[in-house]
C-alpha positions as CSV (number, residue, x, y, z in Angstrom):
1,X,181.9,202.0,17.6
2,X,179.2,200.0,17.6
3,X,177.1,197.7,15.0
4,X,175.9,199.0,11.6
5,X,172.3,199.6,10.9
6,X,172.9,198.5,7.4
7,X,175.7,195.8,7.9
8,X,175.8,195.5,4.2
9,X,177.7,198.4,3.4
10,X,180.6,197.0,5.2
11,X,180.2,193.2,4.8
12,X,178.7,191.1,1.4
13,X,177.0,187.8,1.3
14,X,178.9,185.1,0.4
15,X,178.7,183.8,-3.5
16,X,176.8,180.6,-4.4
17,X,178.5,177.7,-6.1
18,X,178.0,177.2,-9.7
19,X,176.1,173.5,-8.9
20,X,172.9,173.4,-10.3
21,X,173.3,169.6,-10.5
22,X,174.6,169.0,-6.6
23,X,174.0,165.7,-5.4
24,X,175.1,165.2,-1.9
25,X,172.1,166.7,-0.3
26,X,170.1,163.0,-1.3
27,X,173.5,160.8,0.2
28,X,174.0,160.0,3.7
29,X,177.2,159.2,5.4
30,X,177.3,155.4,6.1
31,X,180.8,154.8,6.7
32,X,183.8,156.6,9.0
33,X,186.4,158.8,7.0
34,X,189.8,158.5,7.8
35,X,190.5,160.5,10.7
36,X,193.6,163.0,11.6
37,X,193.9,164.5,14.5
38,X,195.5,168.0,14.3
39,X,195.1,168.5,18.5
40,X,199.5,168.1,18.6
41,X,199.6,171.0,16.0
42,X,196.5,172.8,15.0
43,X,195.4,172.7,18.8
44,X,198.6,173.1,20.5
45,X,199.0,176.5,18.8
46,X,196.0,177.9,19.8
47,X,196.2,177.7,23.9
48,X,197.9,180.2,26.0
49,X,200.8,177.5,27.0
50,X,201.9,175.1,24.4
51,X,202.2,171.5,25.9
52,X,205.8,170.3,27.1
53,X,207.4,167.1,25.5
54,X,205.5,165.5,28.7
55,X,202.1,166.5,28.0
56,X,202.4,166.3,23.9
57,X,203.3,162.4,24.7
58,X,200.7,162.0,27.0
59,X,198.2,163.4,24.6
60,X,199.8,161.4,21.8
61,X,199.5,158.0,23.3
62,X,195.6,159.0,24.0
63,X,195.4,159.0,20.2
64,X,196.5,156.0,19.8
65,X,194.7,154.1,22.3
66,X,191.2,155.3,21.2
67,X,192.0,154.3,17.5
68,X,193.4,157.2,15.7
69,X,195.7,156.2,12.9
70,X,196.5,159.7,11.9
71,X,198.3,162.4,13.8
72,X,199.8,165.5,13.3
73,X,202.3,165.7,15.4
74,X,203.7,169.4,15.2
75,X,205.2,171.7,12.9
76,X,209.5,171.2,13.1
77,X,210.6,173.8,12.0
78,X,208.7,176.1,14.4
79,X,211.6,175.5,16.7
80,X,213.7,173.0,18.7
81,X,210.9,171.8,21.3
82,X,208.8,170.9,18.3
83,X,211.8,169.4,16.4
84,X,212.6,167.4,19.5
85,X,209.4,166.1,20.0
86,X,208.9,164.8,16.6
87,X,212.6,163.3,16.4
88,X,212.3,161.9,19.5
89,X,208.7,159.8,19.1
90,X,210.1,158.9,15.5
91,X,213.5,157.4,17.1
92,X,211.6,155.9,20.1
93,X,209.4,153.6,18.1
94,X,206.6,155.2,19.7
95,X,205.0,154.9,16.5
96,X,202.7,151.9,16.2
97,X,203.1,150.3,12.5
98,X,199.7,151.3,11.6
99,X,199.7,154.7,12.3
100,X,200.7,157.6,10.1
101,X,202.9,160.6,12.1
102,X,201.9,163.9,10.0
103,X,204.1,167.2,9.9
104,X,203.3,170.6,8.3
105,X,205.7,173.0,6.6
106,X,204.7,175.9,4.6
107,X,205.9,175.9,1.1
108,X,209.5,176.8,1.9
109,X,212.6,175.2,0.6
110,X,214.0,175.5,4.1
111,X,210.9,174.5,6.2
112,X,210.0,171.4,3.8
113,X,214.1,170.2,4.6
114,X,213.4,170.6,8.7
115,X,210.4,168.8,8.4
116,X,212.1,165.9,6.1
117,X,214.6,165.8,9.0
118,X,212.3,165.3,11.8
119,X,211.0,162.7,10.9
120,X,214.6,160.6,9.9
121,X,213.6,156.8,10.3
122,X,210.2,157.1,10.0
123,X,208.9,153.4,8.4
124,X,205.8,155.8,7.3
125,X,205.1,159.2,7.6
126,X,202.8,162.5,5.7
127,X,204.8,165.7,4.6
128,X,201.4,168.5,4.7
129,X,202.9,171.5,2.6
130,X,200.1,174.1,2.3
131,X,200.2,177.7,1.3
132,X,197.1,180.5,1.1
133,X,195.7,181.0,-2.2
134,X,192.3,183.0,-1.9
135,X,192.4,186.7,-3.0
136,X,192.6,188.3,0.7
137,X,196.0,187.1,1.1
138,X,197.4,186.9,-2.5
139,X,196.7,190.7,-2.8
140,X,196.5,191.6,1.1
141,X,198.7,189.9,2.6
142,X,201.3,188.5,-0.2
143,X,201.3,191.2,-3.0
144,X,201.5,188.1,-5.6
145,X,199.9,187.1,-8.6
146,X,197.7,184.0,-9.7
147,X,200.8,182.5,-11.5
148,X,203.1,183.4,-8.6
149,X,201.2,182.0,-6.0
150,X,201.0,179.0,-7.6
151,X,204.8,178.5,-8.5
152,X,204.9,178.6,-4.9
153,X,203.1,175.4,-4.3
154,X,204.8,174.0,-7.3
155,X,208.4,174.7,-6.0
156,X,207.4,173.8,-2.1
157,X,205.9,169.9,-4.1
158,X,209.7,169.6,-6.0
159,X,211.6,170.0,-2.6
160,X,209.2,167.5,-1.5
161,X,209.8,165.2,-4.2
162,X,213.6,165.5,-4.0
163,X,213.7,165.2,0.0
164,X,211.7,162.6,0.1
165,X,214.1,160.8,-2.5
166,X,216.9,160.9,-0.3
167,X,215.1,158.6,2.3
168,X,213.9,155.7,0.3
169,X,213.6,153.5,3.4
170,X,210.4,155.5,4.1
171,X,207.2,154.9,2.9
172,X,206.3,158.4,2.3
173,X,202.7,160.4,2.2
174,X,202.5,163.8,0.3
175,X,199.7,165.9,1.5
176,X,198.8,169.2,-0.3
177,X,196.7,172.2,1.2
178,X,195.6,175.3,-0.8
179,X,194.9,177.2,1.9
180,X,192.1,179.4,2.7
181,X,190.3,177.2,0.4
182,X,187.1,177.7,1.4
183,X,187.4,181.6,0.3
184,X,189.7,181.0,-2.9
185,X,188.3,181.0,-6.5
186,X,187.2,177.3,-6.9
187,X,189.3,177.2,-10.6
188,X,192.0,178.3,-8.9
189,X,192.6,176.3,-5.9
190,X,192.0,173.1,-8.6
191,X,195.0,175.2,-11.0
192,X,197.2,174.5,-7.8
193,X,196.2,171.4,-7.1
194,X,196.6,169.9,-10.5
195,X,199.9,171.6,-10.6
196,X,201.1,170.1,-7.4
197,X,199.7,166.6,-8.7
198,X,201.6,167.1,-11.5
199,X,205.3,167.2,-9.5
200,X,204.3,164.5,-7.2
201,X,202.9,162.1,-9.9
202,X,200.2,160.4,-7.1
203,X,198.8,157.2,-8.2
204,X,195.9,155.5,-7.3
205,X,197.7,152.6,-5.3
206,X,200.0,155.8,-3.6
207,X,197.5,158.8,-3.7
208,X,198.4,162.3,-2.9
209,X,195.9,163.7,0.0
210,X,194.1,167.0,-1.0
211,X,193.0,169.0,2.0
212,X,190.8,171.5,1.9
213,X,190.5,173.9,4.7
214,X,188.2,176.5,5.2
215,X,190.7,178.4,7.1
216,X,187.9,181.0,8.0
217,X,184.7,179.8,8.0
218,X,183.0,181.8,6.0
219,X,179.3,180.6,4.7
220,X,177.2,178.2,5.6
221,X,177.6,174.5,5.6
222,X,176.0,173.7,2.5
223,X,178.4,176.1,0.7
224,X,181.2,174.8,1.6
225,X,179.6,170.8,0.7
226,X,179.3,172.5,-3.1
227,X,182.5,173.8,-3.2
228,X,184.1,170.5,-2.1
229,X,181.5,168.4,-4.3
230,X,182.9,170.9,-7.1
231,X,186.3,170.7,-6.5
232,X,185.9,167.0,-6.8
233,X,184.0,166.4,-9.7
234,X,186.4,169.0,-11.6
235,X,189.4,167.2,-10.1
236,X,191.6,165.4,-12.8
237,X,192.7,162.0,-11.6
238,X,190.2,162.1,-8.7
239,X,191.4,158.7,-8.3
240,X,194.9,159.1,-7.7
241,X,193.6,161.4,-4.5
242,X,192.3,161.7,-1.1
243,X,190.3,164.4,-0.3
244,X,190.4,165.6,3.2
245,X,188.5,168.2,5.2
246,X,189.4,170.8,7.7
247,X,186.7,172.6,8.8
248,X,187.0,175.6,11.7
249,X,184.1,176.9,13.7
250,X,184.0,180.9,13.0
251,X,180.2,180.6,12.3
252,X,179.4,177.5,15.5
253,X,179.2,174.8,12.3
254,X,182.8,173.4,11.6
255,X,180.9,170.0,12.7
256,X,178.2,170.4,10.4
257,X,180.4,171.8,7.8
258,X,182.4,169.0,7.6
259,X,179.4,166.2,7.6
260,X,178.0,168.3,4.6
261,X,181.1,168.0,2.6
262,X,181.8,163.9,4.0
263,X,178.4,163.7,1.7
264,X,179.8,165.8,-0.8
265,X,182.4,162.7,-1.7
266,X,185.8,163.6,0.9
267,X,187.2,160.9,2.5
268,X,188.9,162.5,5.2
269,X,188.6,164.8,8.4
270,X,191.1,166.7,10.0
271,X,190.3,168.3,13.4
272,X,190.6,168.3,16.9
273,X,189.9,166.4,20.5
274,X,186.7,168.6,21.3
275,X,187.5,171.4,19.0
276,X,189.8,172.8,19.9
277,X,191.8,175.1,17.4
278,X,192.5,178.8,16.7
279,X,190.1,181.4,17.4
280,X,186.5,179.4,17.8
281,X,188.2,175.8,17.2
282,X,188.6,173.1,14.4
283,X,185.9,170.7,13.7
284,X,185.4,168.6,16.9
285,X,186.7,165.1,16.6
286,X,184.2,163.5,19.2
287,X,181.3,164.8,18.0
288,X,181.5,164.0,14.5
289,X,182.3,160.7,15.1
290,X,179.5,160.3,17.9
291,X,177.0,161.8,16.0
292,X,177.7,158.9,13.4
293,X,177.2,156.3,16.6
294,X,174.0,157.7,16.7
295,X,173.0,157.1,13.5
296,X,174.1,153.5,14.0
297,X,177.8,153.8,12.2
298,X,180.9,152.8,13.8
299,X,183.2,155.5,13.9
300,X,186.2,153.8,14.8
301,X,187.0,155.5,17.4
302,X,186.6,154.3,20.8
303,X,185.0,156.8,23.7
304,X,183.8,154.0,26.1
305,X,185.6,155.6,28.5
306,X,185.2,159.8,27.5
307,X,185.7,161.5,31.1
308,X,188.6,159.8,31.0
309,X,189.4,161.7,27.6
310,X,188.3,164.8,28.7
311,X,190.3,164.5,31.8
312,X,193.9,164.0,29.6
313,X,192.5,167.0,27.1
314,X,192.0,169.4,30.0
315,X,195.5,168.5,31.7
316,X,197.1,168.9,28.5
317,X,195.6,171.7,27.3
318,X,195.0,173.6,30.5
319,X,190.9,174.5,28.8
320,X,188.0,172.9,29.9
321,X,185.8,171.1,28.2
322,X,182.3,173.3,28.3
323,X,179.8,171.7,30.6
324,X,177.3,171.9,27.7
325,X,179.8,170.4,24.7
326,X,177.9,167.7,23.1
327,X,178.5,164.3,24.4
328,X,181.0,164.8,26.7
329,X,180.1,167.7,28.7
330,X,179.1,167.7,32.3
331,X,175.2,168.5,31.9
332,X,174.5,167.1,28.0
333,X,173.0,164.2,30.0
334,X,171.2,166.1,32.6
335,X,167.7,167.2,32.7
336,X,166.4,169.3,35.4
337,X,163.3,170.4,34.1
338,X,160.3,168.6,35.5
339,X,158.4,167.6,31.6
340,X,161.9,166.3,30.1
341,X,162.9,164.6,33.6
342,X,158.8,162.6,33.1
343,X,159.6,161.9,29.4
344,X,163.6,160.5,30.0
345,X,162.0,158.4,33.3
346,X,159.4,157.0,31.4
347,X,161.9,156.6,28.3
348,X,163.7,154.2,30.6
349,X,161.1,152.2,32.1
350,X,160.3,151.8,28.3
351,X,163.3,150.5,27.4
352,X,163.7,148.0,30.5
353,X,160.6,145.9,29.1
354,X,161.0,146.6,25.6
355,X,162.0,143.9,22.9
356,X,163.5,145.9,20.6
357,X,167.4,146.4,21.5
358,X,167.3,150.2,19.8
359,X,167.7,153.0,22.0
360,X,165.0,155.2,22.1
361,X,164.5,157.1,25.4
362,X,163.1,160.8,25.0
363,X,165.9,163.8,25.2
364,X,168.9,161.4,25.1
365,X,170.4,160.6,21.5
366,X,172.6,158.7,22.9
367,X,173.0,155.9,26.0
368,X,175.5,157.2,28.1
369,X,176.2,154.1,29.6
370,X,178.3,153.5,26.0
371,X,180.5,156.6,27.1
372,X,181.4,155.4,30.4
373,X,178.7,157.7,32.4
374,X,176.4,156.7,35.1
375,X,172.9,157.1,34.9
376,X,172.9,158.8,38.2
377,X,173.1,162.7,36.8
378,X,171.0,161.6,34.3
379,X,167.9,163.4,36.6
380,X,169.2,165.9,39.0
381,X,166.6,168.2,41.0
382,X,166.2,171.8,41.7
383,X,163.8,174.0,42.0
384,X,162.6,173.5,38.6
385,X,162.1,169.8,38.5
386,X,158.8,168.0,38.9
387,X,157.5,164.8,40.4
388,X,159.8,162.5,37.9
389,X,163.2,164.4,38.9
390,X,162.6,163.2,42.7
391,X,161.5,160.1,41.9
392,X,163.9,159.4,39.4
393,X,167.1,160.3,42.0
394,X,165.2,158.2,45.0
395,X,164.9,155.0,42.6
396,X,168.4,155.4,41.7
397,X,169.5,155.9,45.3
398,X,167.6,153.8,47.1
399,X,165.4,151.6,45.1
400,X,162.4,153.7,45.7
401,X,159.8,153.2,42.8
402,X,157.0,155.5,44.3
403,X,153.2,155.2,43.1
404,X,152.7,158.0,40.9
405,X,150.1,159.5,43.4
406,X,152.5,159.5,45.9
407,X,154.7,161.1,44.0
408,X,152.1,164.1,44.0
409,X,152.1,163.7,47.8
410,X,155.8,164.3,48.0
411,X,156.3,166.6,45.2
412,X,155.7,169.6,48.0
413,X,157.8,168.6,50.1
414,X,161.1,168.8,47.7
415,X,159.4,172.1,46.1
416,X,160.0,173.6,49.6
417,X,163.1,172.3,50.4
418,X,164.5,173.4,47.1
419,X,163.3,177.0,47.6
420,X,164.5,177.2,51.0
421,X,167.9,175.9,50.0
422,X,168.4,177.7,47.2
423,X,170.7,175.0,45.1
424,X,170.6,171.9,43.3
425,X,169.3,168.7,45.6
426,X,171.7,166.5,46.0
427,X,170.0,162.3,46.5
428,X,170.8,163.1,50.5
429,X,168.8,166.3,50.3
430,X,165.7,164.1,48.7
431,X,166.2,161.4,50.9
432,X,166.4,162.9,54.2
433,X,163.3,165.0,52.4
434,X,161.5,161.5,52.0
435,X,162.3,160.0,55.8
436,X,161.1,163.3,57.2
437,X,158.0,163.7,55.0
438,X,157.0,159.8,55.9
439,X,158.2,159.4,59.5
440,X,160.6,157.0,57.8
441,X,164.1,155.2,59.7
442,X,163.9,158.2,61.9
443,X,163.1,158.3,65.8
444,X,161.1,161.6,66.2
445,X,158.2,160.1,65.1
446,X,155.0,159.6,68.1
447,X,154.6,155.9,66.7
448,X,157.5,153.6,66.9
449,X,157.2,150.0,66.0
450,X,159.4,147.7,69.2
451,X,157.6,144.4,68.2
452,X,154.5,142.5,66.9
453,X,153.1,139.3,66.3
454,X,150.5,138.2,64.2
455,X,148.2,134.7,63.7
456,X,145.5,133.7,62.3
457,X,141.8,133.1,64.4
458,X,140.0,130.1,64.1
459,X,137.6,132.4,62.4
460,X,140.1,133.3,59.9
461,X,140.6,136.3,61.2
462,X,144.0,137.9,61.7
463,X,145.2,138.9,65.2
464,X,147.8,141.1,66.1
465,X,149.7,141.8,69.1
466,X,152.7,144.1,69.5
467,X,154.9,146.8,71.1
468,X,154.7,150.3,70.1
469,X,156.5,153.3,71.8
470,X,154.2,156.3,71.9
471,X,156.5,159.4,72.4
472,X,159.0,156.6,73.9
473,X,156.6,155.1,75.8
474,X,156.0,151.3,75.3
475,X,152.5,150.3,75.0
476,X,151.6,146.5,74.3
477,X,148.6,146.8,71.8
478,X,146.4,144.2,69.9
479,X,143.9,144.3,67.0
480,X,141.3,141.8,64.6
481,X,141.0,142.7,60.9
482,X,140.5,140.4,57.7
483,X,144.9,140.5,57.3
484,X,147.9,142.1,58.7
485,X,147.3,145.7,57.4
486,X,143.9,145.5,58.7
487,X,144.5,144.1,62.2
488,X,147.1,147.2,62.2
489,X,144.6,149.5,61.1
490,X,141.8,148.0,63.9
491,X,144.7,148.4,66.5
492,X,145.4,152.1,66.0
493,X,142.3,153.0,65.8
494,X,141.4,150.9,69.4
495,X,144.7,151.9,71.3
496,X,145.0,155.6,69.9
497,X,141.5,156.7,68.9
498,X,143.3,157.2,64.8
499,X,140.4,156.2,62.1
500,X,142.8,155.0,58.9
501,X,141.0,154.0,56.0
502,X,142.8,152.2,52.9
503,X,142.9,153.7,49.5
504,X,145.6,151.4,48.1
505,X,148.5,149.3,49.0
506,X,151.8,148.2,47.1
507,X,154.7,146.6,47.6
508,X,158.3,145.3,46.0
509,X,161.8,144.7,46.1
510,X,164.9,147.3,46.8
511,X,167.0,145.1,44.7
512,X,167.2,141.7,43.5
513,X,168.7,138.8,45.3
514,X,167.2,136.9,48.7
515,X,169.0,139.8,51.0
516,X,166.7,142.2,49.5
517,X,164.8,144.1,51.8
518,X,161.1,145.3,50.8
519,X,159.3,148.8,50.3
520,X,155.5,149.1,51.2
521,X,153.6,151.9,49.8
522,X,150.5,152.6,51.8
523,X,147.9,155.2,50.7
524,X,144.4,156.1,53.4
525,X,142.3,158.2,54.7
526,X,142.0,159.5,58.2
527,X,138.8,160.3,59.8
528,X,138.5,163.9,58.7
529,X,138.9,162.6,54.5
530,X,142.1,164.2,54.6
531,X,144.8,161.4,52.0
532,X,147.7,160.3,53.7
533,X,150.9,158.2,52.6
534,X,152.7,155.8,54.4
535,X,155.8,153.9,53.8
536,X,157.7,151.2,55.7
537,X,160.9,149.8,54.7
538,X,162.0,146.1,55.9
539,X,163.8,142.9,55.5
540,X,160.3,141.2,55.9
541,X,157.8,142.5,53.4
542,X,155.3,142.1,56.1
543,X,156.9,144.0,58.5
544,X,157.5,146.4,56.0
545,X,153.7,146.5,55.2
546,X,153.1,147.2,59.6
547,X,156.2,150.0,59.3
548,X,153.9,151.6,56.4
549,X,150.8,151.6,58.6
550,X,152.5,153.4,61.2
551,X,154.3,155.9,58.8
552,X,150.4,156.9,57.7
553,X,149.4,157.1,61.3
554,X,152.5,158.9,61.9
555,X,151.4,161.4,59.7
556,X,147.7,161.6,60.5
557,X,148.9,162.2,64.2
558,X,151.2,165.0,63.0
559,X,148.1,166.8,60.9
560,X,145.4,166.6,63.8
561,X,148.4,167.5,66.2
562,X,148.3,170.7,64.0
563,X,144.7,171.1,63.5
């Protein structure tokens, strides 16, 4: 076997919509749905090891806590660990007042009683009966009728009714799914609907919740937005009913699918904790609602703290989270190419000066400081990454903020070590890189600063007098220049014969606060017009600036040493 050369004989593209008139493609979405998760349910049937009661309760009080006030929370007549589960959160009082426990039953007389009987002493709950209505399964699968296929629904909603009768002291939610929607004859899946409506007699003050699933996704996005804008503007008594979404991912846009249709006039999403769900996953909870932060919405739904998230969904649902899902994956933050890592570095420096409180830092649609994350993996560095990727890691880690022409300088020097390692550079790796490179809080170095003094002539001049180990060796040395940097370069060159001429000079703070220590940047050139770098790190930002004029002589010594 192998794929068709002419893929049409065997498959057929899917119909448009009858919607000449659409009109969600000019809305946007500027407020949250309502949000259900379906992870207890919809997710726990799709991994290889349903959760226990222990991890179903751990994953329900995650819910809760980051603000979801709708969960499915099984399927009781599946068997006794689901019963239990449900019975026992219900009789616990587990349930916060303001949030809605969901169950699902297909449209069974004895399914729809289980599932009444689960949730006994419920002060609210939602009954979800759904059966499949699209032609693959009423003629495939089923062997039914149109009309039959719809008494179903219509006799599952009457059980409902009747159940629900016999426990007045609960505020009961009817939910209705013609299943397989998203493939189903449009005037057909509204048929059921208005049948079902019918039984259950919603009003607008108690409203029935429609959902409408593409089971299988099936088209792209924008169909299924027409079918739902369709479905709605064809719906009798639209008022007296929510209409809810649940999207899967067969064709990678469940998301998207279900932002379309949000347009399209629903007011509510189903789906799960990072997609998870049957075969390719339901429509992810996280990013929808993230992708509304971005667009300046709040989603309700609290993610301050995601790897904490992640961390409960992977021990409860023994899957990991993809290093590349959006907004809570691993790397979504991380740039190791060199032209992103410039543009995110400068995208931050940016921001730190800017008035304007709006985020806009190149290749990050988000701050990930709102998720809980560090900006320390922001930038990592391999063998792809430029001059801002080591920079970037160094300021992070040790306060570094190198001239951009020393940056150049050093840029080598982590190019070689990355080849020769092989891996991602960890901060250490650059650092040691950086004291090597610059003779820098390391002792095999030939110049080695013991201790100095320095005054001022009566001429003005500056005078300095010190102690510098040559190869270990204490030497007491002296120099005139017009200031400190100058007097260091005049000694040098009169004690060890090393011509240093200055190109530039800078200096600041490793952090803030009056036990700050200082970095000096010194750029020269030696005798032969080769460019050096020096850098000297110190509690005193003048020792700092002497330390730097003996990290360039270091170097200029190590290059005529080779010459």
């Amino acid at each position: 076997m192998s794929m068709l050369s002419d893929p049409s004989a065997k498959y057929s593209a899917f119909p448009q919509v009858p919607l000449s008139d659409r009109q969600w493609p000019s809305r946007t979405i500027t407020a949250p749905p309502r949000w259900l998760s379906t992870d207890l349910r919809d997710g726990n049937q799709a991994i290889v090891d349903p959760m226990d009661a222990h991890k179903k309760n751990r994953f329900f009080d995650l819910l809760v806590e980051i603000g979801v006030k709708e969960i499915e929370v099984g399927f009781p007549s599946a068997g006794a660990t689901e019963f239990d589960f449900i019975s026992g959160l219900v009789r616990s009082g587990r349930v916060p007042d303001d949030v809605l426990v969901q169950v699902l039953t297909q449209s069974r007389e004895d399914l729809i009683r289980t599932s009444f009987a689960s949730l006994k002493g419920a002060k609210q709950a939602i009954v979800h009966l759904y059966n499949a209505v699209s032609p693959a399964w009423r003629e495939v699968v089923f062997g039914m009728t149109r009309e039959q296929v719809r008494d179903i629904a219509v006799r599952g909603a009457k059980v409902m009714r009747d159940e629900a009768s016999l426990q007045p002291d609960t505020d009961w939610h009817f939910q209705y799914s013609p299943e397989t929607f998203s493939t189903a004859e449009l005037d057909f899946s509204l048929e059921v609907c208005e049948a079902v409506m019918e039984v259950l007699a919603p009003t607008p003050e108690h409203p029935i919740i429609l959902n409408l699933p593409a089971t299988v996704e099936a088209a792209t996005p924008n169909i299924y937005a027409d079918q739902v804008e369709y479905f709605i503007r064809n719906l009798p008594k639209r008022e007296s009913a929510v209409i809810s979404l649940h999207t899967h991912n067969d064709r990678g846009t469940g998301v998207a699918a279900a932002e379309l249709a949000l347009m399209a006039g629903a007011d509510r999403v189903e789906g799960c904790l990072f997609g998870n769900g049957e075969r390719t996953g339901n429509c992810c909870l996280v990013t929808m609602a993230l992708n509304m932060y971005t667009q300046g919405i709040d989603p309700r739904l609290d993610f301050s703290d995601i790897d904490r998230v992640i961390e409960t969904v992977e021990y409860c649902n023994e899957l990991p989270v993809h290093q590349r899902h959006p907004y809570g994956g691993e790397l979504v933050y991380t740039a190791f190419s060199g032209s992103h890592q410039d543009a995110i570095k400068k995208g931050f420096a940016a921001h730190e000066v800017q008035n304007d409180t709006h985020w806009r830092v190149p290749y990050l649609p988000i701050d990930p400081a709102d998720l809980g994350r560090s900006y320390e993996a922001v930038i990592r560095v391999n063998s792809q990454s430029g001059k801002g990727g080591f920079a970037w890691v160094l300021e992070q880690d040790q306060g570094l903020k190198l001239p951009k022409k020393m940056q150049a300088d050093f840029s080598p020097h982590v190019q070689r070590m990355a080849d020769e390692l092989g891996r991602e550079l960890g901060a250490a790796d650059i650092w040691d890189a950086f004291k090597r490179a610059y003779h820098v809080q390391t002792t095999d170095k030939r110049f080695q600063l013991v201790d100095y003094d320095e005054r001022r002539a009566l001429d003005g001049t500056r005078l300095f007098s010190g102690t510098i180990a040559v190869d270990g060796v204490e030497q007491t040395v002296s120099g005139r220049g017009n200031g400190l940097i100058s007097s260091v370069l005049s000694t040098i060159e009169e004690a060890f014969g090393l011509q240093l001429e200055i190109l530039d000079y800078s200096e600041h703070a490793l952090t803030t606060g009056r036990d700050s220590q200082a970095a000096a940047y010194l750029e020269c050139r030696d005798g032969a017009g080769n460019t050096l770098w020096g850098c000297g790190i110190d509690e005193d930002v003048a020792t700092a600036s002497v330390r730097s004029v003996l990290s360039a002589a270091n170097s200029a010594a190590g290059r005529a040493g080779k010459e």
